[in-house]
N, CA and C atoms as a LAMMPS dump frame, in Angstrom:
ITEM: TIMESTEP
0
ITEM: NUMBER OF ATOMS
468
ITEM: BOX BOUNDS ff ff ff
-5.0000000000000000e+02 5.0000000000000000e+02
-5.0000000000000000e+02 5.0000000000000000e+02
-5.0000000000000000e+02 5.0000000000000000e+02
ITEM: ATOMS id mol type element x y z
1 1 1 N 144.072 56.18 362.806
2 1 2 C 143.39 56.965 361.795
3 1 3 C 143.229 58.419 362.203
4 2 1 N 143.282 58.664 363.76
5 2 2 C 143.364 60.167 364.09
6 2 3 C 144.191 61.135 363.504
7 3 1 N 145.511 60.591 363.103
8 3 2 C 146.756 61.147 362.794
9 3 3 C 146.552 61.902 361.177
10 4 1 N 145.922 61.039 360.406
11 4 2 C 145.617 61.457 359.219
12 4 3 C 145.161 62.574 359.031
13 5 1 N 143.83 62.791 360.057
14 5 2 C 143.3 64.171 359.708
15 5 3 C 144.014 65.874 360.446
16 6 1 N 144.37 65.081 361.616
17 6 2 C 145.758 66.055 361.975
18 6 3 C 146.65 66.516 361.269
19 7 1 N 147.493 65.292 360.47
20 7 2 C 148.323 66.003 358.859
21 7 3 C 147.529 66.991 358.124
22 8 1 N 146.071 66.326 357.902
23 8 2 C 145.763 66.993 356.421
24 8 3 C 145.598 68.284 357.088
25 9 1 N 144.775 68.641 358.344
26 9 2 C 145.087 69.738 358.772
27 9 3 C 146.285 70.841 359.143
28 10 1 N 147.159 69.947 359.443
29 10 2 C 148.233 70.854 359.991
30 10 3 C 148.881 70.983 358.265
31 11 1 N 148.846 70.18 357.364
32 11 2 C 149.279 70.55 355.501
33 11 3 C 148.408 71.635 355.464
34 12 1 N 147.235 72.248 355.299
35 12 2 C 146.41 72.678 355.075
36 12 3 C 146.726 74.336 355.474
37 13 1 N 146.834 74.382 356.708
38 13 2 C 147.179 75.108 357.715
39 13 3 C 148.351 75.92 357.67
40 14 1 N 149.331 75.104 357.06
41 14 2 C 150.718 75.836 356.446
42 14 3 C 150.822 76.448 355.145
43 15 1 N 150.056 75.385 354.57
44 15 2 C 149.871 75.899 353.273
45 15 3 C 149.145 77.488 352.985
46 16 1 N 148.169 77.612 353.506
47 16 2 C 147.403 78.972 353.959
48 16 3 C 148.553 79.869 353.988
49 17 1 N 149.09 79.402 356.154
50 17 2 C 149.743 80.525 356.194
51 17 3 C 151.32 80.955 354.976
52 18 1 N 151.399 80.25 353.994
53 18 2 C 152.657 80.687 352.88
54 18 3 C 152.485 81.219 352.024
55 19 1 N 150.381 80.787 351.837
56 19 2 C 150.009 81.672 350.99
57 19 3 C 149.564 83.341 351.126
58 20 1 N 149.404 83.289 352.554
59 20 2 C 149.161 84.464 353.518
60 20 3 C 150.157 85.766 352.303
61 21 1 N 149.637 86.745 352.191
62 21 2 C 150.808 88.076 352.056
63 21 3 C 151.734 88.203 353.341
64 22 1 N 152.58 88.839 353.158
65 22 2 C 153.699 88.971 354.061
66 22 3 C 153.179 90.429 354.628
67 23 1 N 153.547 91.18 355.404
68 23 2 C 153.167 92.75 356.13
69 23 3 C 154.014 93.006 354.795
70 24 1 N 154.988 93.292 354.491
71 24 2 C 155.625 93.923 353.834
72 24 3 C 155.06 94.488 352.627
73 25 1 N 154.422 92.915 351.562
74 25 2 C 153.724 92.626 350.72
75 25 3 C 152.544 93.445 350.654
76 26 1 N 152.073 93.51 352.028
77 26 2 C 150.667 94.365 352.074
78 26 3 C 151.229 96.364 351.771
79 27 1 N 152.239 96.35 352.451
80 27 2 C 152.756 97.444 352.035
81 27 3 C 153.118 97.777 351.093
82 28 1 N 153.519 97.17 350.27
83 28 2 C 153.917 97.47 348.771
84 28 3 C 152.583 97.811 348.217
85 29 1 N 151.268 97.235 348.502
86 29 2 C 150.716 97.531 347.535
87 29 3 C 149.54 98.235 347.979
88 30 1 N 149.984 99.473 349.109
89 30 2 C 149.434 100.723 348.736
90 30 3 C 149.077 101.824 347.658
91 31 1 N 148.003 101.857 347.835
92 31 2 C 147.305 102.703 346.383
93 31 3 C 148.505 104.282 346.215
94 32 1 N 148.926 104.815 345.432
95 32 2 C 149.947 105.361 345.382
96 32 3 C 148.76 106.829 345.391
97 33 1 N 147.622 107.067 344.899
98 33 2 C 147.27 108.488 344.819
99 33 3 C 146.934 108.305 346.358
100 34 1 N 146.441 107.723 347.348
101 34 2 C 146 107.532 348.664
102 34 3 C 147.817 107.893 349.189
103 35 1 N 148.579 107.306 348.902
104 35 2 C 149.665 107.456 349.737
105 35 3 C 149.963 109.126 349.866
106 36 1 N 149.733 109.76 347.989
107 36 2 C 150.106 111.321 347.835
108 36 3 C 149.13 111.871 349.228
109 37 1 N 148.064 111.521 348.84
110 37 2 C 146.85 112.518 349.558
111 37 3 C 147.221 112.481 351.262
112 38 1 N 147.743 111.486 351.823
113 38 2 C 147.98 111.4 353.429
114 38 3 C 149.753 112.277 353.271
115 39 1 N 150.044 112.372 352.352
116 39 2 C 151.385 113.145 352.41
117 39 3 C 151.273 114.723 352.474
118 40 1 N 149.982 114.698 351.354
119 40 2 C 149.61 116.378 351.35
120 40 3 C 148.844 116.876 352.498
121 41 1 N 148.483 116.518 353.055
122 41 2 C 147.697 116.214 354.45
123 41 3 C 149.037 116.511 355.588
124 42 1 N 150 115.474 355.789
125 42 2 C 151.082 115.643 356.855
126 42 3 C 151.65 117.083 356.218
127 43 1 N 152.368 117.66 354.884
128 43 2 C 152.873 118.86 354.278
129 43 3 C 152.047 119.794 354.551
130 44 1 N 150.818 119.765 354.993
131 44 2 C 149.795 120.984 355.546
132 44 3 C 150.148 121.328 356.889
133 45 1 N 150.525 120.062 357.351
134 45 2 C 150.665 120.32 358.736
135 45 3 C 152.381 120.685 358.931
136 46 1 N 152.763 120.164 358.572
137 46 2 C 154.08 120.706 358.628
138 46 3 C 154.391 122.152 358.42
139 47 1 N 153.964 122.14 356.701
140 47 2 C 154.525 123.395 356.273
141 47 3 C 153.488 124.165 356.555
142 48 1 N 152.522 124.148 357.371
143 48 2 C 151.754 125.542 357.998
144 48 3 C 152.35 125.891 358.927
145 49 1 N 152.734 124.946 359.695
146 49 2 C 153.624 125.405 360.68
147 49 3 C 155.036 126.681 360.656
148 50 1 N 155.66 125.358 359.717
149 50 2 C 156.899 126.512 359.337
150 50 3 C 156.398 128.007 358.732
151 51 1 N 155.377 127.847 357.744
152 51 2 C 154.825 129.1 357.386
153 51 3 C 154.166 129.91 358.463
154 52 1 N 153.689 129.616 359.566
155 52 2 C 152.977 130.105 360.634
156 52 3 C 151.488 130.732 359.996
157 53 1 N 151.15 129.536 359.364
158 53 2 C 149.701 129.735 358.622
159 53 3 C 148.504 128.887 359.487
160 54 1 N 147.902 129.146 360.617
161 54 2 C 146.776 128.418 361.416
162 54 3 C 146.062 127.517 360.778
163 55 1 N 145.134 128.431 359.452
164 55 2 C 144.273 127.78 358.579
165 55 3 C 144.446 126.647 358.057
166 56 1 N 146.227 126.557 357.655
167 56 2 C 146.647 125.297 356.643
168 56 3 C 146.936 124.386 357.743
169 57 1 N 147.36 124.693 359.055
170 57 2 C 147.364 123.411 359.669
171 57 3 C 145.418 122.857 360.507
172 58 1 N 144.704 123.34 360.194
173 58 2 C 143.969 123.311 361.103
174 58 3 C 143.388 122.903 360.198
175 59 1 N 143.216 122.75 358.768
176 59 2 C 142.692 121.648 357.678
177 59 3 C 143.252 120.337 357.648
178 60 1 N 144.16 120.263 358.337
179 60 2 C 144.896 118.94 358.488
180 60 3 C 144.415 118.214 359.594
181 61 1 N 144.094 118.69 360.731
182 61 2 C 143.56 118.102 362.049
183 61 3 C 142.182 117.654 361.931
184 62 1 N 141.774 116.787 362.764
185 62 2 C 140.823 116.202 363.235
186 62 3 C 140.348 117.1 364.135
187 63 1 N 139.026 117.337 364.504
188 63 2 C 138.594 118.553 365.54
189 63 3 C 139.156 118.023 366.735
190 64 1 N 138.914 116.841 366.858
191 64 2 C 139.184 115.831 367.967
192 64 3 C 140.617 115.465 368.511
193 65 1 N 141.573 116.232 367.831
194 65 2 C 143.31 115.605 367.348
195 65 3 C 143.593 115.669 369.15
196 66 1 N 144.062 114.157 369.006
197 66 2 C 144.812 113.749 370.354
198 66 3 C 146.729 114.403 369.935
199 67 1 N 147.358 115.196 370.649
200 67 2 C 148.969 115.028 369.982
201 67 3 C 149.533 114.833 371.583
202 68 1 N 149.944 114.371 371.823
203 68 2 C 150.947 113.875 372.658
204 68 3 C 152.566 114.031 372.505
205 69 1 N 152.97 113.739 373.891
206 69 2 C 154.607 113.469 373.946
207 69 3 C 154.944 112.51 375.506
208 70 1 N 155.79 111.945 375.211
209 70 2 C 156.492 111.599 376.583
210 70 3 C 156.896 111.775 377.178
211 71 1 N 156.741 112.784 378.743
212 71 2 C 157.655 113.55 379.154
213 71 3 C 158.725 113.014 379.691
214 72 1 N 159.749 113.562 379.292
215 72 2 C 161.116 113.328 380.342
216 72 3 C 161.127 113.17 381.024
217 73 1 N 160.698 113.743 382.216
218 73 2 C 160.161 114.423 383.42
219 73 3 C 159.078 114.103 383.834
220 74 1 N 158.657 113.01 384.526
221 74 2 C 157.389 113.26 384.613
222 74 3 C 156.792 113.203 385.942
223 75 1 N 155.663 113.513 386.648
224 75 2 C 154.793 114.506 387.701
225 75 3 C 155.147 113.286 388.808
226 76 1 N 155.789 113.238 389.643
227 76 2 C 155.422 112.482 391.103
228 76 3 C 153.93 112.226 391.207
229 77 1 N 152.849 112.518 390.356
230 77 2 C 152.028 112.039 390.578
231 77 3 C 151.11 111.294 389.413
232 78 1 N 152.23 111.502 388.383
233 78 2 C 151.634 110.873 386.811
234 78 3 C 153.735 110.353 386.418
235 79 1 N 153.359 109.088 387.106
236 79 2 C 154.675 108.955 386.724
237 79 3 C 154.959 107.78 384.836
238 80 1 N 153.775 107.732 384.365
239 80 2 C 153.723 107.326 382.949
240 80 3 C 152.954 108.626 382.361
241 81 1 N 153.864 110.167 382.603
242 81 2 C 153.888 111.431 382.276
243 81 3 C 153.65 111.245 380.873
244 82 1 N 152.183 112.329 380.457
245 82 2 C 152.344 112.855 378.736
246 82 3 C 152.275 114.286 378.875
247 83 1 N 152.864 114.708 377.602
248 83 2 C 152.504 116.257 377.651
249 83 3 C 151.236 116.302 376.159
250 84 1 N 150.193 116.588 376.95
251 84 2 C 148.852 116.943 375.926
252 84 3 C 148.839 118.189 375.346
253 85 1 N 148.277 117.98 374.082
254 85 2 C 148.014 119.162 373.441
255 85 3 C 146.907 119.27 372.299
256 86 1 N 145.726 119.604 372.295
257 86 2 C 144.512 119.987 371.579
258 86 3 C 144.89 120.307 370.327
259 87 1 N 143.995 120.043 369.607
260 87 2 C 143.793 121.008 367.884
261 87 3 C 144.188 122.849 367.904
262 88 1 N 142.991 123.048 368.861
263 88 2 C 143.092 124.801 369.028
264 88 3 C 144.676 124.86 369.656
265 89 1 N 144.94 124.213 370.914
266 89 2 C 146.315 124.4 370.724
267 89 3 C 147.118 124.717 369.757
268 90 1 N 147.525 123.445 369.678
269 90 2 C 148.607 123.697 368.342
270 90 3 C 147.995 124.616 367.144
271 91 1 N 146.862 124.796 366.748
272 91 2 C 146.27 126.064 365.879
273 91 3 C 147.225 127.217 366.693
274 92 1 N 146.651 127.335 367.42
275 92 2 C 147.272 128.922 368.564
276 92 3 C 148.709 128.99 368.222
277 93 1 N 149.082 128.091 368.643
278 93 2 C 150.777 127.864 368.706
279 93 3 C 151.192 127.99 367.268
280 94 1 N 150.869 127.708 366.249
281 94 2 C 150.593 128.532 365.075
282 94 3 C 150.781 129.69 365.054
283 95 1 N 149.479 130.21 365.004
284 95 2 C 149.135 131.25 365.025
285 95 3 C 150.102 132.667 365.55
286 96 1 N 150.293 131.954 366.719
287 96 2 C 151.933 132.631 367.445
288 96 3 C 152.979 132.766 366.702
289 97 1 N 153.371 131.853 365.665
290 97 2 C 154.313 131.871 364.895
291 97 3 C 155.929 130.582 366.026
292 98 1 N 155.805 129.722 366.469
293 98 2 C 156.483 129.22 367.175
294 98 3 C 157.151 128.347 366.727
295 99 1 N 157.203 127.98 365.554
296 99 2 C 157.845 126.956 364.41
297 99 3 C 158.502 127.879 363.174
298 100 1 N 158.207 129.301 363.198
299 100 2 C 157.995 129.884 362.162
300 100 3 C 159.383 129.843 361.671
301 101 1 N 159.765 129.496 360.05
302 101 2 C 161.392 129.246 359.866
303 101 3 C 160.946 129.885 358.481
304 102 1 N 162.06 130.377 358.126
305 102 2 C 162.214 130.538 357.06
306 102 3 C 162.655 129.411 355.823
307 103 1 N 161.89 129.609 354.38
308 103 2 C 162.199 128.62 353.859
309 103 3 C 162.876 127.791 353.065
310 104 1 N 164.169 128.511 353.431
311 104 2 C 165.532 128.283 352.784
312 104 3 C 166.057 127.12 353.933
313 105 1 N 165.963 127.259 355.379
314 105 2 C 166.132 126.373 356.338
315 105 3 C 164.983 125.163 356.507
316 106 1 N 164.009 125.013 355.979
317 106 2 C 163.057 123.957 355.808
318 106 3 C 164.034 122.589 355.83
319 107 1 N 163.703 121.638 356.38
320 107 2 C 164.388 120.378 356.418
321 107 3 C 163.329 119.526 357.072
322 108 1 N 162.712 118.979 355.988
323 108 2 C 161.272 118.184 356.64
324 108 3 C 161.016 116.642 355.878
325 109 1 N 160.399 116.011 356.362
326 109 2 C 160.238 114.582 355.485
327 109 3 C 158.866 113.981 356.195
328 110 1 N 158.257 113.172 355.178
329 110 2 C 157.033 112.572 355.869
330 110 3 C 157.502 111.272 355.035
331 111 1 N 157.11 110.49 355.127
332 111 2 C 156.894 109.029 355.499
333 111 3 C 155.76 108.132 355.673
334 112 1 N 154.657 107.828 354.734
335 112 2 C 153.525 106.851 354.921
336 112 3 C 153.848 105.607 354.994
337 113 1 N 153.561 104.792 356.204
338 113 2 C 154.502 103.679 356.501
339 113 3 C 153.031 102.513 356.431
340 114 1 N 151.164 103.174 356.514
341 114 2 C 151.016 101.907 356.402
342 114 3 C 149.612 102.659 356.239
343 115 1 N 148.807 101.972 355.138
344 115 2 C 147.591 102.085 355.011
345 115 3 C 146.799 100.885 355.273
346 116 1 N 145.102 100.638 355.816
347 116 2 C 144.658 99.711 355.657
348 116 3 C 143.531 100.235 355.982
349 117 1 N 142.777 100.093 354.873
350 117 2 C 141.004 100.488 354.28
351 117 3 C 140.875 102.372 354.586
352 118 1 N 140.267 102.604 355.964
353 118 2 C 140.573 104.112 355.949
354 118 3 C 141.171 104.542 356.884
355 119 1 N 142.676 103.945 357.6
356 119 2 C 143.244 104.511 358.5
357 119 3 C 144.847 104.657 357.827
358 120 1 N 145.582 105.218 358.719
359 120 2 C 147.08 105.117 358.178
360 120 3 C 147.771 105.701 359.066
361 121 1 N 149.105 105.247 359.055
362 121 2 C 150.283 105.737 360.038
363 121 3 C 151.188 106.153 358.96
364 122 1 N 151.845 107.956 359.296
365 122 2 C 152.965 108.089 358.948
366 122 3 C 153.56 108.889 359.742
367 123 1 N 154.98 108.691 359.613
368 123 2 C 155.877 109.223 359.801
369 123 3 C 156.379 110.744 359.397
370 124 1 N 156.578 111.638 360.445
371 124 2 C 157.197 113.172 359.461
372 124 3 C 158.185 113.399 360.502
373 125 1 N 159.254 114.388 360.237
374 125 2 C 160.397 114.682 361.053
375 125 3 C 160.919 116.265 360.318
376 126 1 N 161.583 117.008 361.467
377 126 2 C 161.37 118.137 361.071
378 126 3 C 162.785 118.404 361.93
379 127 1 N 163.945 119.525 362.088
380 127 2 C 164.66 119.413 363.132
381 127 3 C 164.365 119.853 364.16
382 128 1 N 163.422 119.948 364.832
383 128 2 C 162.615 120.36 366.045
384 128 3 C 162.373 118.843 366.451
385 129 1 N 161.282 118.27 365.853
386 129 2 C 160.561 116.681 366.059
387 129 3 C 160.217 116.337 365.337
388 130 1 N 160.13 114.395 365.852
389 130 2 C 159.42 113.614 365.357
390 130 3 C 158.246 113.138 365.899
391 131 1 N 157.195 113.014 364.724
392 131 2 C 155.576 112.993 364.703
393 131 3 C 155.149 111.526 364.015
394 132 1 N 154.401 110.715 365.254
395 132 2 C 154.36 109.292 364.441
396 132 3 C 152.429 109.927 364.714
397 133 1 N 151.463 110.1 362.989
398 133 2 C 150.529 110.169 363.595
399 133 3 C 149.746 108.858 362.723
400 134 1 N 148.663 108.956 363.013
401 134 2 C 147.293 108.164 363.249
402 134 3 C 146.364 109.122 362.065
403 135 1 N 146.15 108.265 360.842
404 135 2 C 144.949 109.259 360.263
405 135 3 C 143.505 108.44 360.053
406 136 1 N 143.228 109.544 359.497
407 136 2 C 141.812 108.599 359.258
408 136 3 C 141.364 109.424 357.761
409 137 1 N 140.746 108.304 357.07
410 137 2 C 139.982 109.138 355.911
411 137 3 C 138.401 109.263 356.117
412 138 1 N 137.823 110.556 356.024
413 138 2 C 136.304 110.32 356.442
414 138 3 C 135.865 110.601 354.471
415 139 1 N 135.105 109.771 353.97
416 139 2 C 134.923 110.194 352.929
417 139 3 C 135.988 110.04 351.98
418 140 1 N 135.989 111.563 350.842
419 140 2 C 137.648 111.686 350.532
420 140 3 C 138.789 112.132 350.971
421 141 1 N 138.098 112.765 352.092
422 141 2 C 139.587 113.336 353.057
423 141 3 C 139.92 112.422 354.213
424 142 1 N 141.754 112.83 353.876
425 142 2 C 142.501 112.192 354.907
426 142 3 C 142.847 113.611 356.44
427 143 1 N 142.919 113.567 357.36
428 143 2 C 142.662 114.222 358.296
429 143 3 C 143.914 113.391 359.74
430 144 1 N 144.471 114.32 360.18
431 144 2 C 145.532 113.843 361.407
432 144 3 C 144.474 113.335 362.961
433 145 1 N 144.297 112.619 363.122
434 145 2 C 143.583 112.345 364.446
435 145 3 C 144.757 112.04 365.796
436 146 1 N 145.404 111.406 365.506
437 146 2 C 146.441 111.346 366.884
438 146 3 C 147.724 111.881 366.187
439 147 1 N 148.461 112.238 367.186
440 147 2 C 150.03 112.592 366.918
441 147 3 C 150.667 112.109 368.31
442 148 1 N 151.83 111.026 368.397
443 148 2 C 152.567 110.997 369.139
444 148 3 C 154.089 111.684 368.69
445 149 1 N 154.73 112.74 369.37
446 149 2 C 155.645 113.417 368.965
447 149 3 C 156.76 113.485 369.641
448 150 1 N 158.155 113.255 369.589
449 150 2 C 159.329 113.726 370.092
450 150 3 C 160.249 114.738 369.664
451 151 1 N 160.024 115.673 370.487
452 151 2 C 160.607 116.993 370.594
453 151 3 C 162.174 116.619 370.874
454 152 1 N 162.924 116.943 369.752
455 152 2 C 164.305 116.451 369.837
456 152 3 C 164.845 117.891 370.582
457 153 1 N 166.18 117 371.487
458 153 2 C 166.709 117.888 372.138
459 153 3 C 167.642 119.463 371.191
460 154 1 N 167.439 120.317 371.7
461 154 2 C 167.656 121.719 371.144
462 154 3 C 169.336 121.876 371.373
463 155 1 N 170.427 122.44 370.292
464 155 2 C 171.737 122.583 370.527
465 155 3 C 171.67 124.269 371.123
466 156 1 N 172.649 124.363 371.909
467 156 2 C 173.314 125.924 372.546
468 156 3 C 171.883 126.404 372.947
């Protein structure tokens, strides 16, 4: 008689997980004005950049913004090497004009690959790098809190 309730459980159990959504499923059915708003959010940050506008990227950041990279290279004494970089950083680096392109050469894309309640990951790429960040919505704003980035290698 043990066996019985083992079936009905392990029926039970499958049944759930088929009824489960799939990841995919959950992705599809991102709220589409939430998807715009984390896009206009990454396009601040992007295209302030290319514009070499501080202000417009520094509405996009988190005060707190972790951005990272992996170094190539890394320290005989940090040999799981990152290269860090602050909000005011990258503001500065801005500010400098160090992305600054003109906007006939613009070649940029973002990518919202996953929302769930108030966080989200997307994707942007630029021909300089790629930026996988971390957002968060406080309220109604969406805001960049982490950036992990690869600085693609440079031709001539």
């Amino acid at each position: 008689m043990k066996t019985l309730p083992a079936l009905l459980l392990a029926a039970a159990l499958c049944a759930a997980s088929l009824a489960a959504p799939s990841p995919a499923a959950a992705q599809e059915a991102m709220d589409p004005a939430q998807v715009r708003a984390i896009e206009a959010v990454a396009y601040d940050y992007l295209d302030g950049q290319l514009e070499g506008d501080p202000a417009r990227v520094a509405r996009a950041l988190h005060p707190d913004l972790a951005k990272r990279a992996v170094k190539v290279r890394p320290d005989a004494d940090e040999p799981l090497g990152l290269r860090r970089m602050s909000r005011d950083e990258l503001v500065e680096l801005t500010r400098e004009g160090v992305l600054k392109t003109p906007r006939e050469q613009w070649n940029r894309s973002v990518k919202v690959l996953d929302i769930a309640g108030n966080i989200a990951v997307a994707r942007v790429e630029t021909p300089w790098f790629v930026d996988y960040f971390h957002l968060g919505r406080f309220g109604d704003r969406w805001v960049i809190v982490n950036a992990l980035y690869y600085p693609k290698p440079r031709n001539g």
